[in-house]
PDB file of N, CA, C and O in Angstrom:
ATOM      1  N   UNK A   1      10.954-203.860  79.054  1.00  0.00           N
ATOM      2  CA  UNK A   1      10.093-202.725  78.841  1.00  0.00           C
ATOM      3  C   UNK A   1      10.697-201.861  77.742  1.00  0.00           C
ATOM      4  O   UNK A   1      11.886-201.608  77.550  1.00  0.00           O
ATOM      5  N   UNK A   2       9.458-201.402  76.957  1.00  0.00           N
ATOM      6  CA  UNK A   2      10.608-200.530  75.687  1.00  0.00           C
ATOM      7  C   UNK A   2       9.772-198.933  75.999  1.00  0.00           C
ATOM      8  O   UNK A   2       8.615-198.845  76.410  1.00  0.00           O
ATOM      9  N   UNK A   3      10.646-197.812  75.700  1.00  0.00           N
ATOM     10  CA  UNK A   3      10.053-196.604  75.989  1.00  0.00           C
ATOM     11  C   UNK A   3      10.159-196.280  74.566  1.00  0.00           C
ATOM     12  O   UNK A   3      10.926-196.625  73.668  1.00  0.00           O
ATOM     13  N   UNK A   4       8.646-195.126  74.689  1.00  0.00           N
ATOM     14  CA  UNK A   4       8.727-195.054  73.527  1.00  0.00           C
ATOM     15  C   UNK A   4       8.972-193.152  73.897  1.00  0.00           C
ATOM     16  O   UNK A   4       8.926-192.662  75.025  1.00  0.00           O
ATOM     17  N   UNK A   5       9.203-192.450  72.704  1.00  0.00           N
ATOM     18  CA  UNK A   5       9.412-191.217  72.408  1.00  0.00           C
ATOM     19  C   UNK A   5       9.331-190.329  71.263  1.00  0.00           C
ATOM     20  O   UNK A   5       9.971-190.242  70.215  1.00  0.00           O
ATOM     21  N   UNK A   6       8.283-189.648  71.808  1.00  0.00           N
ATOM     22  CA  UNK A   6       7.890-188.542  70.670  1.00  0.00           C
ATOM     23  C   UNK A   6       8.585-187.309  70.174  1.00  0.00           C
ATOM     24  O   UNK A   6       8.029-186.460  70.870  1.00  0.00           O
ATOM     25  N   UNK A   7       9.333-186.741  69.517  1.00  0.00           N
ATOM     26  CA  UNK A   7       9.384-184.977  69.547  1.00  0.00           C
ATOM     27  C   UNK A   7       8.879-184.646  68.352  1.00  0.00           C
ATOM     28  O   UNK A   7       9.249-184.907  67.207  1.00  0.00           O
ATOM     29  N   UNK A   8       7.685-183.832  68.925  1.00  0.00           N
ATOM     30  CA  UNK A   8       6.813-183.042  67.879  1.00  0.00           C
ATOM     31  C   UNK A   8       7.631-181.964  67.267  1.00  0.00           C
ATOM     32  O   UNK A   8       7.179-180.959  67.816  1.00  0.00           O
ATOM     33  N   UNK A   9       8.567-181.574  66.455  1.00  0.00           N
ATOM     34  CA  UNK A   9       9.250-180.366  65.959  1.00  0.00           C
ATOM     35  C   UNK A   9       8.181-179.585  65.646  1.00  0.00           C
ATOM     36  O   UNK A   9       8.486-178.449  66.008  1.00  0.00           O
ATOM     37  N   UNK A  10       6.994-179.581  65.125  1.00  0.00           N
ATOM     38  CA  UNK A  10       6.619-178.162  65.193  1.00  0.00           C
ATOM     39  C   UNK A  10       6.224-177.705  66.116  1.00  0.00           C
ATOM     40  O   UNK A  10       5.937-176.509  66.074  1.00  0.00           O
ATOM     41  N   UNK A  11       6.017-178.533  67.484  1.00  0.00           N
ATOM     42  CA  UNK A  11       5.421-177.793  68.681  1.00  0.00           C
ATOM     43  C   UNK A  11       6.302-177.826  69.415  1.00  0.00           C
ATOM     44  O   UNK A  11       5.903-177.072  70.303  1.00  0.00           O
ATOM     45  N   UNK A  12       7.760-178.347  69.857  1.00  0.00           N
ATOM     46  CA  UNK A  12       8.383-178.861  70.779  1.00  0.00           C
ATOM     47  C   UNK A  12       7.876-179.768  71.755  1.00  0.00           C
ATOM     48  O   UNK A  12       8.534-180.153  72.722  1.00  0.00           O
ATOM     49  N   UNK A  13       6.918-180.046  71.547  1.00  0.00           N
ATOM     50  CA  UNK A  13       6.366-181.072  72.612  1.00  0.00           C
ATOM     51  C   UNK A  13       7.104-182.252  72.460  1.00  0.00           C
ATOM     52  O   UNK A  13       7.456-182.726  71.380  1.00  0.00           O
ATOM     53  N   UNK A  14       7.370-182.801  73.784  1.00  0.00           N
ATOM     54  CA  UNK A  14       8.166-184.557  73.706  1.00  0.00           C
ATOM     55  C   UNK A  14       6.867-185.221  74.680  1.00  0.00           C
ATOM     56  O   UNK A  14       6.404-184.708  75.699  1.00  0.00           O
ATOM     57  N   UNK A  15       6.474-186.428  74.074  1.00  0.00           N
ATOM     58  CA  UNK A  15       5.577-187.341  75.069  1.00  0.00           C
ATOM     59  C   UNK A  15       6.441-188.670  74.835  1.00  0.00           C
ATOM     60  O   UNK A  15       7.157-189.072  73.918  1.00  0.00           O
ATOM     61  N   UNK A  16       5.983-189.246  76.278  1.00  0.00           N
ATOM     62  CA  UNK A  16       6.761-190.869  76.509  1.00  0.00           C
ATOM     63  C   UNK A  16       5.844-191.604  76.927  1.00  0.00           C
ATOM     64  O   UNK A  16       4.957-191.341  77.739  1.00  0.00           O
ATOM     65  N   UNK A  17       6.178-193.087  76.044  1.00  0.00           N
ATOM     66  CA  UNK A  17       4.549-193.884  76.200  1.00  0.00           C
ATOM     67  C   UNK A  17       5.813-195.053  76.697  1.00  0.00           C
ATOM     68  O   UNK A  17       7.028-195.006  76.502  1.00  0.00           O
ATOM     69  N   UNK A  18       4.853-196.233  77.508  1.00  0.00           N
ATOM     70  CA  UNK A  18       5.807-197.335  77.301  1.00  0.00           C
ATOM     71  C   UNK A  18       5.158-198.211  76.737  1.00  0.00           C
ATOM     72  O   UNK A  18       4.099-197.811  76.254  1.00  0.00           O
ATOM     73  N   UNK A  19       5.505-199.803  76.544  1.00  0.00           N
ATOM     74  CA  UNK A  19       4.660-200.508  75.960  1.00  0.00           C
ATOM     75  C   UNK A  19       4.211-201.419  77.859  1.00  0.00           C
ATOM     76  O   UNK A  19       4.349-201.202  79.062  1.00  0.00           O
ATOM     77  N   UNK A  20       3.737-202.282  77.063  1.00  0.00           N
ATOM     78  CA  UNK A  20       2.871-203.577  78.044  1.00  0.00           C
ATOM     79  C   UNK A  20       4.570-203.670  79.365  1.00  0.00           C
ATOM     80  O   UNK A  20       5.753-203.719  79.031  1.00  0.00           O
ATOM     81  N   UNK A  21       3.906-203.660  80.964  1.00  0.00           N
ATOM     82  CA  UNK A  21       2.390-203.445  81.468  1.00  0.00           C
ATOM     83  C   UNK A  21       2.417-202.029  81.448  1.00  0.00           C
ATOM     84  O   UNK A  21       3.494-201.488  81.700  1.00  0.00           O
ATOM     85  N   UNK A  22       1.439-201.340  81.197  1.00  0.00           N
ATOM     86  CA  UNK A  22       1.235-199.928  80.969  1.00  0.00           C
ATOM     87  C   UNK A  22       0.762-199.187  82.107  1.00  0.00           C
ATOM     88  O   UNK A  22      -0.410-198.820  82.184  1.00  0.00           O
ATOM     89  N   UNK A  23       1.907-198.872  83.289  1.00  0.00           N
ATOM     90  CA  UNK A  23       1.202-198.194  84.790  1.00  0.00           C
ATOM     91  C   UNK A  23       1.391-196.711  84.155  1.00  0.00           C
ATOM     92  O   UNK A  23       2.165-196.340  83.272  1.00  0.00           O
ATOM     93  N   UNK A  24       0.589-196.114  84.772  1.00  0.00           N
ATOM     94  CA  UNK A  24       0.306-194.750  84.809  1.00  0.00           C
ATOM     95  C   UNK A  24       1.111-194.027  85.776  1.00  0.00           C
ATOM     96  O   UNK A  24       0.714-194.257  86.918  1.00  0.00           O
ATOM     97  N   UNK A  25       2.602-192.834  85.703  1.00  0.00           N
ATOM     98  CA  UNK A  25       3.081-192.445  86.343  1.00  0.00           C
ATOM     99  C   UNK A  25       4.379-193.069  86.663  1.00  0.00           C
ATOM    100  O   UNK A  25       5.211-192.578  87.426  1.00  0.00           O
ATOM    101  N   UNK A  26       4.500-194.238  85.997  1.00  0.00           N
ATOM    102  CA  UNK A  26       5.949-194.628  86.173  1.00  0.00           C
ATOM    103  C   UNK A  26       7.032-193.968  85.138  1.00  0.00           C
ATOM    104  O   UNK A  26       8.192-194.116  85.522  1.00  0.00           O
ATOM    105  N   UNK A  27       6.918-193.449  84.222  1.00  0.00           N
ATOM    106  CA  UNK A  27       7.836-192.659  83.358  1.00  0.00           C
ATOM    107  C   UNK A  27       7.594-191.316  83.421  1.00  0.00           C
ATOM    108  O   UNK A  27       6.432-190.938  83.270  1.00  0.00           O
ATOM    109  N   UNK A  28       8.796-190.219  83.687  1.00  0.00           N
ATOM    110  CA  UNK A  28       8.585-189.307  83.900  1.00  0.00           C
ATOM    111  C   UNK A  28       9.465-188.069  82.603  1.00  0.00           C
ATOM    112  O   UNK A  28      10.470-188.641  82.183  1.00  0.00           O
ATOM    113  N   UNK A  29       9.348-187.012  82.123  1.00  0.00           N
ATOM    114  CA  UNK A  29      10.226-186.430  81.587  1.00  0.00           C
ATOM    115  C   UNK A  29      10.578-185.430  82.459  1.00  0.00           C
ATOM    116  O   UNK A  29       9.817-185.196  83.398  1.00  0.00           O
ATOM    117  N   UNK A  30      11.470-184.869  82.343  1.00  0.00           N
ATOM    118  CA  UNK A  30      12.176-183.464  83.045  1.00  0.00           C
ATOM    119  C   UNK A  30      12.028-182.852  82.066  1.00  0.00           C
ATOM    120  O   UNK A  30      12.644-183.168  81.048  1.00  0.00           O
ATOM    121  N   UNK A  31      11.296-181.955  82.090  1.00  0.00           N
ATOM    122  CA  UNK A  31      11.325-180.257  80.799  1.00  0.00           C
ATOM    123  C   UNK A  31      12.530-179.720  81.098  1.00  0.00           C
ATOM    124  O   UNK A  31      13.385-179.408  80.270  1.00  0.00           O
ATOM    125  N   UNK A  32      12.603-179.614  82.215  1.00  0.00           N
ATOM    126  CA  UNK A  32      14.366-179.078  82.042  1.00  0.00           C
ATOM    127  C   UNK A  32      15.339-179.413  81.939  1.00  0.00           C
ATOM    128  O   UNK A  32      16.438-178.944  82.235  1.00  0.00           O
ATOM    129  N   UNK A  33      14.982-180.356  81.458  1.00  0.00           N
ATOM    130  CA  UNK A  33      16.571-181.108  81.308  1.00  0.00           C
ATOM    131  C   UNK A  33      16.587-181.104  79.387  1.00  0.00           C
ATOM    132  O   UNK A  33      17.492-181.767  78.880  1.00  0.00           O
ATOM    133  N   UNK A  34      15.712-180.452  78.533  1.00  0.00           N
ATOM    134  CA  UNK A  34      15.093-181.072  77.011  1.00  0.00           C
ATOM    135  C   UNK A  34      16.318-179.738  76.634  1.00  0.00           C
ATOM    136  O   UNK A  34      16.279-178.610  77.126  1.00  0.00           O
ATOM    137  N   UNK A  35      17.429-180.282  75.571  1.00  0.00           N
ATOM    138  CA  UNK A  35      18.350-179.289  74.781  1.00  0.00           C
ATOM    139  C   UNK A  35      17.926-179.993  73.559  1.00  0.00           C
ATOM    140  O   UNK A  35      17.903-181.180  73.231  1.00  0.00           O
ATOM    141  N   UNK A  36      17.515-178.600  72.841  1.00  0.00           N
ATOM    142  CA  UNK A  36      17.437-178.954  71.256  1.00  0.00           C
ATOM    143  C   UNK A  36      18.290-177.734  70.348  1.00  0.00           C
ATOM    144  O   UNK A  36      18.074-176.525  70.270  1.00  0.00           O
ATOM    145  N   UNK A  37      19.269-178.534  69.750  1.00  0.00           N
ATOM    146  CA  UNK A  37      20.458-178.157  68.835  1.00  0.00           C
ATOM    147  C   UNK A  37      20.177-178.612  67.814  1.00  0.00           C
ATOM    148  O   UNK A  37      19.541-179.647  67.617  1.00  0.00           O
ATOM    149  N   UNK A  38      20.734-177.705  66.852  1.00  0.00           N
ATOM    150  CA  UNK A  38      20.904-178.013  65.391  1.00  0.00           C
ATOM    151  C   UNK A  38      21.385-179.036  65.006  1.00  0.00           C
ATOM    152  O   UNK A  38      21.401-179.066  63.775  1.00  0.00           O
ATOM    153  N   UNK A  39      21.882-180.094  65.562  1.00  0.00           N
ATOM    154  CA  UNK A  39      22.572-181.333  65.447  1.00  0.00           C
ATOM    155  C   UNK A  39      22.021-182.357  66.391  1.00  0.00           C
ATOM    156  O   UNK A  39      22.012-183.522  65.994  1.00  0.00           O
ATOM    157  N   UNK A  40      21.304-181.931  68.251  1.00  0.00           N
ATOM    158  CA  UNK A  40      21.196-183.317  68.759  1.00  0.00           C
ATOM    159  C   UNK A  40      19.810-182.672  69.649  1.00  0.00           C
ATOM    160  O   UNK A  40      19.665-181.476  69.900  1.00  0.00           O
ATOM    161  N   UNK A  41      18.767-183.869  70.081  1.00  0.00           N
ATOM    162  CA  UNK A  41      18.060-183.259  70.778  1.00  0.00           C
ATOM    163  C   UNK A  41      18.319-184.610  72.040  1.00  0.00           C
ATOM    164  O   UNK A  41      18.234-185.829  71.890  1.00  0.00           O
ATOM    165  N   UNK A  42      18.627-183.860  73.168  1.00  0.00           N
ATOM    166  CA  UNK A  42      19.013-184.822  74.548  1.00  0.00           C
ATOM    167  C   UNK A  42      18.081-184.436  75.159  1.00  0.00           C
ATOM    168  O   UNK A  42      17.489-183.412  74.816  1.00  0.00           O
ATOM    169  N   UNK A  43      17.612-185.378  76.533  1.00  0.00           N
ATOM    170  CA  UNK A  43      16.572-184.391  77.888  1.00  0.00           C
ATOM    171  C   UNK A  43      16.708-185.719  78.696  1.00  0.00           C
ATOM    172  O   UNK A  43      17.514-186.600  78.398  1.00  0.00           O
ATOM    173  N   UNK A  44      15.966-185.768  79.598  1.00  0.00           N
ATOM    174  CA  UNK A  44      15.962-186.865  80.932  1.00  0.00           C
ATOM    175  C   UNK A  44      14.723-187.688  81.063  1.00  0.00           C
ATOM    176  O   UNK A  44      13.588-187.212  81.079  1.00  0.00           O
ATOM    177  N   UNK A  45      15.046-189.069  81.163  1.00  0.00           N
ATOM    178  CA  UNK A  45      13.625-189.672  81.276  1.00  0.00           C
ATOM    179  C   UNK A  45      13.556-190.382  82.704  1.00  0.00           C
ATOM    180  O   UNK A  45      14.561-191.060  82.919  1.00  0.00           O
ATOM    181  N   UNK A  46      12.888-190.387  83.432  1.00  0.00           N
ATOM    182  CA  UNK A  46      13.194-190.682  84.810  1.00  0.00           C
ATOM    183  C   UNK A  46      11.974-192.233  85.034  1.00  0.00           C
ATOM    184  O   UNK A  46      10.791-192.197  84.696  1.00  0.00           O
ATOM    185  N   UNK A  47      12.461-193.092  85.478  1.00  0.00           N
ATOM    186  CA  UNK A  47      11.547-194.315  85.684  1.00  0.00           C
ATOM    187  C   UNK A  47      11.074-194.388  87.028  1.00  0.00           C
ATOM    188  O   UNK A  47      12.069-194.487  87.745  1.00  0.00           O
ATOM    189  N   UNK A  48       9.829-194.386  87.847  1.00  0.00           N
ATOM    190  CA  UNK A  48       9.267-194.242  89.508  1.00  0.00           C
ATOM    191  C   UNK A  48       9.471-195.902  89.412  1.00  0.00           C
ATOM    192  O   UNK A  48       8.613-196.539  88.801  1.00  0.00           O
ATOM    193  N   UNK A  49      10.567-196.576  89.995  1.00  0.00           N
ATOM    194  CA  UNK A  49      10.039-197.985  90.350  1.00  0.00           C
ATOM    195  C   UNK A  49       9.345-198.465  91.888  1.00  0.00           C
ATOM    196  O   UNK A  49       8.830-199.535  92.212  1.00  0.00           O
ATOM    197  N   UNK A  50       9.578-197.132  92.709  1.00  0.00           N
ATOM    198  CA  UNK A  50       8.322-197.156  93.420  1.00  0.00           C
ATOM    199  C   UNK A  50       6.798-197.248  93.300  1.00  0.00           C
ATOM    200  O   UNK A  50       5.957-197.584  94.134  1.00  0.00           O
ATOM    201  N   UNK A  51       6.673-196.833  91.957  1.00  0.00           N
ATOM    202  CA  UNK A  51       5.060-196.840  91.750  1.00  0.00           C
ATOM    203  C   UNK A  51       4.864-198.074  90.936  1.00  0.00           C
ATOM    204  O   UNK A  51       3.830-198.742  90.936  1.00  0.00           O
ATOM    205  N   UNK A  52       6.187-198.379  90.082  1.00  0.00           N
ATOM    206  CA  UNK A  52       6.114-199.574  89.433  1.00  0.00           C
ATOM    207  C   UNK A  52       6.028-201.257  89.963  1.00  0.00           C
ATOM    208  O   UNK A  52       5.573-202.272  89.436  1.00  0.00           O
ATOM    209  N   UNK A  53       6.666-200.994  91.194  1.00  0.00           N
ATOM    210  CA  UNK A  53       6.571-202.134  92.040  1.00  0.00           C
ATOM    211  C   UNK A  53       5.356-202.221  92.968  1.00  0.00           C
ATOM    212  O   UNK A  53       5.064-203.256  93.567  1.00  0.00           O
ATOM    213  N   UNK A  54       4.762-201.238  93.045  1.00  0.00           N
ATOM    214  CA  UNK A  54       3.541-201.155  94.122  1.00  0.00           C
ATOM    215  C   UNK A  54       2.153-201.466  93.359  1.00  0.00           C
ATOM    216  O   UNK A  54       1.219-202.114  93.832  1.00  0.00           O
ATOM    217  N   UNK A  55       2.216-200.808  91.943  1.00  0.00           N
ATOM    218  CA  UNK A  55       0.961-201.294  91.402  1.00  0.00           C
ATOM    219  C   UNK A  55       1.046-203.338  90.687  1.00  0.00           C
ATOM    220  O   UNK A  55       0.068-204.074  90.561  1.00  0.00           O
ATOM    221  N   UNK A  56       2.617-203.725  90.350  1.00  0.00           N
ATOM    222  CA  UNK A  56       2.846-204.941  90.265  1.00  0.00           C
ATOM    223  C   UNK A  56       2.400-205.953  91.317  1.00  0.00           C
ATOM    224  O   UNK A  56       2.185-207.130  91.025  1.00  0.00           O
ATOM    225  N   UNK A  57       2.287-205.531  92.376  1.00  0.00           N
ATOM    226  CA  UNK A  57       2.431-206.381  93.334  1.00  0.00           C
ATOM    227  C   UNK A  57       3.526-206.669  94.303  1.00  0.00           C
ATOM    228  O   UNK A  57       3.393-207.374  95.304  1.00  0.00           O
ATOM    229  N   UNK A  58       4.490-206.139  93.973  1.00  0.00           N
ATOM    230  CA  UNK A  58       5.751-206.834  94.557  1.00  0.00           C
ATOM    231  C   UNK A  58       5.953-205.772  96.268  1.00  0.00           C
ATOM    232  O   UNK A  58       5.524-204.698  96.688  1.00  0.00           O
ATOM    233  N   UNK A  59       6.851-206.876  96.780  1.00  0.00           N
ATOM    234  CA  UNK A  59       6.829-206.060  98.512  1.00  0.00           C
ATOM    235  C   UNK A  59       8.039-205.740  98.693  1.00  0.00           C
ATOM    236  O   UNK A  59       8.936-206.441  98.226  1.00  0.00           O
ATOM    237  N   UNK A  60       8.227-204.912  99.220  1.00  0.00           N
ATOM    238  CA  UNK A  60       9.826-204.702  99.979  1.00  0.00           C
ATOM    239  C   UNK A  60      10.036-205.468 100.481  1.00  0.00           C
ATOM    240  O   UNK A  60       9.074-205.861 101.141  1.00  0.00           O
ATOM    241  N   UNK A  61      11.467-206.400 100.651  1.00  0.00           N
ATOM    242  CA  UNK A  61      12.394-206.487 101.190  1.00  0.00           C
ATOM    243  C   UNK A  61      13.594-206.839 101.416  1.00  0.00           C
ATOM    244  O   UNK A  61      14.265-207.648 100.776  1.00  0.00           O
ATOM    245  N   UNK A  62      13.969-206.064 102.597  1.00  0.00           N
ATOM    246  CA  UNK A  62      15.394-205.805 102.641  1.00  0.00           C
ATOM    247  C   UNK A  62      16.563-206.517 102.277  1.00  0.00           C
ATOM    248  O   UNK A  62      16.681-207.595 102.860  1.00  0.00           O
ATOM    249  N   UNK A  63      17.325-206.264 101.600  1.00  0.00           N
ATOM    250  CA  UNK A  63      18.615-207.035 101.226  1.00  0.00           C
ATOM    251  C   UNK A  63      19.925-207.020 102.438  1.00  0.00           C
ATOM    252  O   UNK A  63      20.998-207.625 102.431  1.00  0.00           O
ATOM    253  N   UNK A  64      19.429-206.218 103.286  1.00  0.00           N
ATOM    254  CA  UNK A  64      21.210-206.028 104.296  1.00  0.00           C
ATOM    255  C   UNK A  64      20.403-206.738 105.729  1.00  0.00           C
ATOM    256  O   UNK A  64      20.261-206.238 106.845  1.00  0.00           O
ATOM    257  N   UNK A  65      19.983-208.002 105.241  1.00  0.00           N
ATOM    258  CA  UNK A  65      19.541-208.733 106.594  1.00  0.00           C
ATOM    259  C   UNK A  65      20.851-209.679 107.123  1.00  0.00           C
ATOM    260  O   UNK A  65      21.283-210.661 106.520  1.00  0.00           O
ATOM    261  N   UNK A  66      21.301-209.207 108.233  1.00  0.00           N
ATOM    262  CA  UNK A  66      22.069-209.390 108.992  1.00  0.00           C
ATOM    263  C   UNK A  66      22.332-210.704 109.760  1.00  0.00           C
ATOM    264  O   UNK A  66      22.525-210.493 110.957  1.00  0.00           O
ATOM    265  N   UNK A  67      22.401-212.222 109.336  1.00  0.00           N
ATOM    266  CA  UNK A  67      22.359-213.088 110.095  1.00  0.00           C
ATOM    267  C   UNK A  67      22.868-213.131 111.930  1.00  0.00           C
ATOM    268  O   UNK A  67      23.895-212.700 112.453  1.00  0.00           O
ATOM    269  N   UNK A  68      21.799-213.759 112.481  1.00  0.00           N
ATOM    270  CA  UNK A  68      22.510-213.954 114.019  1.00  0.00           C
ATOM    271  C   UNK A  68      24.002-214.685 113.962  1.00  0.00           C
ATOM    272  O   UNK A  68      24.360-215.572 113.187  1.00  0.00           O
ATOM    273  N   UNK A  69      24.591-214.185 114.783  1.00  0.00           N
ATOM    274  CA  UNK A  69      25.749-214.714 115.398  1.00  0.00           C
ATOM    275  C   UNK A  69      25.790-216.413 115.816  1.00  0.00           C
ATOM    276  O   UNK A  69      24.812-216.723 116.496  1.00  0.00           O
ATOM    277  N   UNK A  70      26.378-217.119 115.641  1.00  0.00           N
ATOM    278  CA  UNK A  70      26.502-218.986 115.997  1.00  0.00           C
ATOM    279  C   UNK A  70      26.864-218.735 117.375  1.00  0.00           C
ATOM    280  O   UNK A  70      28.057-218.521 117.588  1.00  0.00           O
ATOM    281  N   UNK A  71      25.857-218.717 118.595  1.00  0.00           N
ATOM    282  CA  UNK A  71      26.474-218.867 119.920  1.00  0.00           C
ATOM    283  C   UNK A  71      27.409-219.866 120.212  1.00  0.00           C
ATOM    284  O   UNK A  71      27.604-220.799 119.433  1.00  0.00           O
ATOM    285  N   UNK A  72      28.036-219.737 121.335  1.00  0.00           N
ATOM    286  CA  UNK A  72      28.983-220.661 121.635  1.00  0.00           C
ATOM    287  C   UNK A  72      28.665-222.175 122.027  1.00  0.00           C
ATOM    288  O   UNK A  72      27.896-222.427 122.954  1.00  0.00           O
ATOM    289  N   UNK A  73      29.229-223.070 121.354  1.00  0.00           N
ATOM    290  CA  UNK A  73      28.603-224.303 121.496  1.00  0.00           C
ATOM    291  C   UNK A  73      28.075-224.781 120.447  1.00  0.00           C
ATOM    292  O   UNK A  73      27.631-225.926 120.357  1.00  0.00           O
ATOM    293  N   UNK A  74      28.082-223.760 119.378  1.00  0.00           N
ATOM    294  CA  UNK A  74      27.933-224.541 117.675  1.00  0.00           C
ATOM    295  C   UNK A  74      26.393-224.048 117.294  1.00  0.00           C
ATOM    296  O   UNK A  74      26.134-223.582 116.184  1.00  0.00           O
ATOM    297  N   UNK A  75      25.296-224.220 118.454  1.00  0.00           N
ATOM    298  CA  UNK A  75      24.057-223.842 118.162  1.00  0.00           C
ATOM    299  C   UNK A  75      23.320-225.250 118.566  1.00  0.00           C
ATOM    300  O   UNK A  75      23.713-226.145 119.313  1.00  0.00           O
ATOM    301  N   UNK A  76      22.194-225.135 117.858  1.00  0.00           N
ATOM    302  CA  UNK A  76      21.358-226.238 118.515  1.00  0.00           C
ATOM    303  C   UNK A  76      22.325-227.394 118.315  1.00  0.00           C
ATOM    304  O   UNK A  76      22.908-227.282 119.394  1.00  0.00           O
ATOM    305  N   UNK A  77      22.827-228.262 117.814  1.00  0.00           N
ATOM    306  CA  UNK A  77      23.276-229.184 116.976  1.00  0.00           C
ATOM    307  C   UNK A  77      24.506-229.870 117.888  1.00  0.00           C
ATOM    308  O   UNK A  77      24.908-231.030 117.805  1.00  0.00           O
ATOM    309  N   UNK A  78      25.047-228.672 118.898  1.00  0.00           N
ATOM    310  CA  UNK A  78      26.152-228.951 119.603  1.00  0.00           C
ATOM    311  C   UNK A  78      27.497-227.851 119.236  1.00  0.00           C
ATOM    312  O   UNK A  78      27.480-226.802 118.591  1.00  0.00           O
ATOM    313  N   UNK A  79      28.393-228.405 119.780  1.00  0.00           N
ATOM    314  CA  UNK A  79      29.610-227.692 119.564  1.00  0.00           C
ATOM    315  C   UNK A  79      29.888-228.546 117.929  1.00  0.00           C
ATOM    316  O   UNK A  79      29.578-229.642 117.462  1.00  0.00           O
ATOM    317  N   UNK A  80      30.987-226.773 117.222  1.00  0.00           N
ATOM    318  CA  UNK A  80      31.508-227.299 116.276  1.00  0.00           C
ATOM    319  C   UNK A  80      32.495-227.988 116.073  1.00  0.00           C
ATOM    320  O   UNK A  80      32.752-228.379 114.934  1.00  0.00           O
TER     321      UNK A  80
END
């Protein structure tokens, strides 16, 4: 994904576009976070991959799945 970024110097306005797939609401700016100096202009761009994964398609799930324990006796198969 490439972001794109505007700063309008005569208005201060900053807008952020992305390219292809183009969800609505997954890139965010912080106005308060925007410092503009005579030398650098920094601010915060924040990515929702909650909204990004929900309009994709994709589902939760969990990574800290916990395998059962090998009862005693090896399991179906017999002792080990």
């Amino acid at each position: 994904m490439i972001i794109y970024v505007n700063y309008n110097k005569q208005t201060g306005e900053i807008s952020v576009d992305q390219n292809e797939p183009i969800i609505p609401n997954t890139l965010e700016l912080n106005t308060n976070t925007v410092v503009d100096s005579d030398n650098n202009l920094s601010f915060e761009i924040s990515f929702n991959e909650g909204v990004y994964a929900e309009q994709m398609g994709y589902r939760y799930a969990p990574d800290n799945i916990t395998p059962s324990p090998i009862p005693p006796g090896g399991g179906p198969e017999g002792e080990i």
